[in-house]
C-alpha positions in Angstrom: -60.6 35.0 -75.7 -63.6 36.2 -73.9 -63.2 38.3 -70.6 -64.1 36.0 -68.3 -61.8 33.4 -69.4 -58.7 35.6 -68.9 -58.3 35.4 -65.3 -58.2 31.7 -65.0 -55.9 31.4 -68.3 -53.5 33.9 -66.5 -53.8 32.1 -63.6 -52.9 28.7 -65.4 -49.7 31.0 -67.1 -48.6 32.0 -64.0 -48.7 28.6 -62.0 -47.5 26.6 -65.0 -45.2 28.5 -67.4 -44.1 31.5 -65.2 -43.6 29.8 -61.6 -45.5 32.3 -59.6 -48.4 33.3 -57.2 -51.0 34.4 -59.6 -52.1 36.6 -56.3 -49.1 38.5 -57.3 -50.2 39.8 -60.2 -53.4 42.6 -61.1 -55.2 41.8 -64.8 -55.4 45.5 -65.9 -57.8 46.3 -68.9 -56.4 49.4 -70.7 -58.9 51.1 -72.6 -55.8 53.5 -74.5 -57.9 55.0 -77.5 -60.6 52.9 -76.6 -64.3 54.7 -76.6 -66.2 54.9 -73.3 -69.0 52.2 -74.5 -66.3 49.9 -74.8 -64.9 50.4 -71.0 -68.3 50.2 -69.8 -69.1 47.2 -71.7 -65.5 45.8 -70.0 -66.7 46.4 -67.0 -70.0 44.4 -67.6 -68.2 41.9 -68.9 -66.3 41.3 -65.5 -63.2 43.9 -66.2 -62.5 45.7 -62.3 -59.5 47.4 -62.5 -58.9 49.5 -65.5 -56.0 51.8 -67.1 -55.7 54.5 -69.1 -52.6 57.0 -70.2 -53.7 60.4 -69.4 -55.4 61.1 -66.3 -57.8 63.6 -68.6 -59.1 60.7 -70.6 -59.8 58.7 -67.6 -61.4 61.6 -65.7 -63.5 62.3 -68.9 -64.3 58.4 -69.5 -65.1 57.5 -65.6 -67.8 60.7 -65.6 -68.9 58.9 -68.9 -69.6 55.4 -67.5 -70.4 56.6 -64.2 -68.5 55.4 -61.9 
């Protein structure tokens, strides 16, 4: 599943399966182990809030994508 399908399939979850407000819930990419090409190319791909473990790796990985 692409990206930008995830928040309208989550969406469909929540309404559907789980009974609840899909405002109620943040889609979180975690980028755990991930390089920081592939966070940046999350973000391009639509991605706006994202996690990571250790606040070191998401210091060193926001100062690489530049944001």
């Amino acid at each position: 599943m692409s990206v930008p399908a995830i928040p309208s399939a989550l969406e469909r979850a929540l309404s559907t399966r789980a009974g609840r407000d899909p405002r109620s819930v943040r889609l979180i990419a975690v980028t755990k182990t991930k390089p920081a090409e592939l966070v940046r190319a999350a973000i391009a791909a639509g991605a706006t809030a994202i996690g990571e473990n250790y606040v070191q790796e998401a210091q060193a990985k926001r100062a690489a994508v530049g944001e």
